[in-house]
C-alpha positions, 0 to 999 in steps of 0.5 A: 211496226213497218209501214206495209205496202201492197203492190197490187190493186187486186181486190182479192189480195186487198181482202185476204190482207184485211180479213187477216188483221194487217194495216197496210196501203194498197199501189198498183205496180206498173212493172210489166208482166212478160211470161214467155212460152215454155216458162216454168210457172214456179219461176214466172210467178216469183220473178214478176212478184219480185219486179212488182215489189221492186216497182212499187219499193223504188217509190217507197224505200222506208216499208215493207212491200208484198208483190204478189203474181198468179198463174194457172198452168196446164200441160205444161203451159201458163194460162194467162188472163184472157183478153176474148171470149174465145180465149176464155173458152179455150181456156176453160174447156182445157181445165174441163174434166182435169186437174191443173196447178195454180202458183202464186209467187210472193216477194215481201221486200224491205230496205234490208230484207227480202223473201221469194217464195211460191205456192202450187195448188192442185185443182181438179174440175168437173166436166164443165156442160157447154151450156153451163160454159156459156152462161158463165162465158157471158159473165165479166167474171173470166176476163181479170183472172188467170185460168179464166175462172175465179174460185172465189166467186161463181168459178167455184162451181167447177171445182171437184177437188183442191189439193193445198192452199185454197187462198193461194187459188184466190191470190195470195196463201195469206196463211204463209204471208203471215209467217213470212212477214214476222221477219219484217216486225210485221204482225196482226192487229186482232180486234174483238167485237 
């Protein structure tokens, strides 16, 4: 068996990993992650998963490397991670009451393979009330996270309805991972407690 690597620090991607039965390290990528406006976000996605798996395959050339990115796109526009308050606002009161598309890109990189894909989901909100915004707006939760919110966690609350993979929305559609990793001799180790 392969040697997996993650080319991520994110502890969501780390988690789905490990909840899925795969041994691997975790290195963060240090390649830029450069969106220009008008971007397609499927595009987006796959090329800075693919730079982040190069980045960290370029120290590690004898393993598999998953590189992974996710946007959250609306009208046409990415929405990034936010760096204020105001722009987390902004941002989630763009998603109130309306459904938007999180893609997630994956480059699963090898010394003599390489699979790029991605996975859109559609996610609709509720109508989110201004004091219900605020009280998560004061929270750390909206700023490492694209879109503002993180489903996984009290971003959960504004969820109406999800349409495909509701992993993809946390990080990574681990479920496609998964069968995407078999060409790389990477499997599972399931333990019975």
């Amino acid at each position: 068996m392969s040697s997996l690597i993650l080319a991520s620090q994110s502890p969501r991607r780390k988690e789905l990993l490990q909840h899925a039965g795969l041994s691997f390290i975790s290195q963060k990528s240090l390649a830029p992650e450069i969106i220009e406006n008008g971007s397609n976000p499927a595009k987006v996605v796959e090329d800075l998963a693919l730079e982040k798996a190069k980045d960290v395959f370029s120290y590690q050339p004898d393993h598999v490397v998953i590189g992974a990115d996710t946007v959250v796109s609306s009208d046409n526009q990415i929405l990034g991670k936010p760096s204020t308050k105001a722009e987390a606002r902004f941002m989630l009161q763009s998603l109130s009451g309306r459904s938007h598309h999180v893609y997630t890109g994956t480059a699963i990189l090898s010394p003599k393979k390489l699979r790029l894909f991605h996975v859109k989901t559609e996610v609709r909100f509720y109508p989110l009330e201004d004091w219900f915004l605020e009280a998560y707006l004061s929270t750390s939760e909206p700023y490492d996270k694209a879109g503002a919110y993180g489903i996984q966690e009290k971003g959960r609350l504004f969820v109406e309805s999800l349409t495909g993979d509701y992993f993809n929305v946390v990080g990574l559609p681990i479920s496609r991972v998964m069968r995407e990793l078999q060409a790389f001799d990477v499997f599972p180790s399931f333990s019975s407690n």
